[in-house]
Every structure is written in structure tokens, then in C-alpha cells.
C-alpha positions as MATLAB code, in Angstrom:
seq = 'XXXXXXXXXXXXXXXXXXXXXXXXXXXXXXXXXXXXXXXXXXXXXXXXXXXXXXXXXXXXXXXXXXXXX';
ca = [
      -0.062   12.285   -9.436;
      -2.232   12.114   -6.154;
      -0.566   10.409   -3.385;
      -1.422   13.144   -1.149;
      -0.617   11.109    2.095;
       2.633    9.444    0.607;
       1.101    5.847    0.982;
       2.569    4.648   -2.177;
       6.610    5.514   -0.873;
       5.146    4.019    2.503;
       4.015    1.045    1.188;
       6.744    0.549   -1.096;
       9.162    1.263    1.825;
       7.251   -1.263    3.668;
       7.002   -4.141    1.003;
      11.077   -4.033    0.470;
      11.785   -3.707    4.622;
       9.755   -7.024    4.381;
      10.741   -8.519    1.262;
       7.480   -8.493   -0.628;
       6.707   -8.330   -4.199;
       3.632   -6.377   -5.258;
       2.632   -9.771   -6.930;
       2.121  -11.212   -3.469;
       0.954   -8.467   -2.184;
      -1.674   -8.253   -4.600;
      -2.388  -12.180   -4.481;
      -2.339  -11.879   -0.309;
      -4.396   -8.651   -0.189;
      -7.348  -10.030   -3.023;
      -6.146   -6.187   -4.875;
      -5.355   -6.336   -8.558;
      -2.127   -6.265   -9.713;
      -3.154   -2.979  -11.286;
      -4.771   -1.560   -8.547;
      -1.235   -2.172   -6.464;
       0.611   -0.848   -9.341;
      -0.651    2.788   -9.140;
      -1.024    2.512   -5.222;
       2.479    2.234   -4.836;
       3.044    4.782   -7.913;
       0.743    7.203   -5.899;
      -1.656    7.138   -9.264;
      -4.354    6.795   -6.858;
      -4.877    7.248   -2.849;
      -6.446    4.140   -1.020;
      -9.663    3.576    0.459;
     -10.023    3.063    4.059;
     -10.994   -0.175    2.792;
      -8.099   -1.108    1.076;
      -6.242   -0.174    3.864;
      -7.542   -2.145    5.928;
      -7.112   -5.226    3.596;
      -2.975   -4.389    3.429;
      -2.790   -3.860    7.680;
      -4.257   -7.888    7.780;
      -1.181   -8.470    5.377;
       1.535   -6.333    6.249;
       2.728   -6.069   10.337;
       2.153   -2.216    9.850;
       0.126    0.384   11.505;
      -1.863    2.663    9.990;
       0.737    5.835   10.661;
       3.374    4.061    8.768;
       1.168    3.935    5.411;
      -0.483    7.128    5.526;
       1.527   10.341    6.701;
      -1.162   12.906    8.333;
      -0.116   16.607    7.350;
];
């Protein structure tokens, strides 16, 4: 399991603080349901890309999704 910056707990933090499913997220965001799935399961660590695409969707900032060690 990757999720070396802890974006997946983020984001799932995130998604229930603002009542979100990951099936809007991923029909908001343009991501595949599949690609959300192993974001938030920390399966694999974001782009800077796909970041980007979730900030436009979520009211977040980009130190609430990724953790810096």
C-alpha cells in the first residue's frame, strides 16, 4: 500500500466532513470510479494533476490532502 502522504485518509476525511460520495466525486472530478477507489484506499498516490482536479471540487487546500513529512 503506497499512500505515502496519507491523501487517501485525507480525502476520505474530507469527502464525509462534506457529505460526498466517491460516486460524485468521481462524476464532479472527470476521475474514474476506480481511479477514486484506490486513491482513497491509498492503492496509489495522486498526481499533481489529479490534485488539482479534486481542489476545483472540494473547498480544500492542498495541506489538508497531502501531509508533508
Amino acid at each position: 500500500m503506497k499512500d505515502h502522504y496519507e491523501f487517501g485518509k485525507n480525502l476520505r476525511r474530507i469527502l464525509k466532513a462534506v457529505g460526498m460520495s466517491q460516486a460524485e466525486l468521481s462524476q464532479k472530478t472527470g476521475l474514474t470510479p476506480a481511479a477514486v477507489s484506490q486513491l482513497l484506499n491509498g492503492i496509489r498516490d495522486p498526481s499533481l494533476h489529479t490534485i488539482v482536479r479534486i481542489m476545483k471540487v472540494l473547498p480544500v487546500r492542498f495541506e489538508s490532502l497531502v501531509k508533508i513529512r
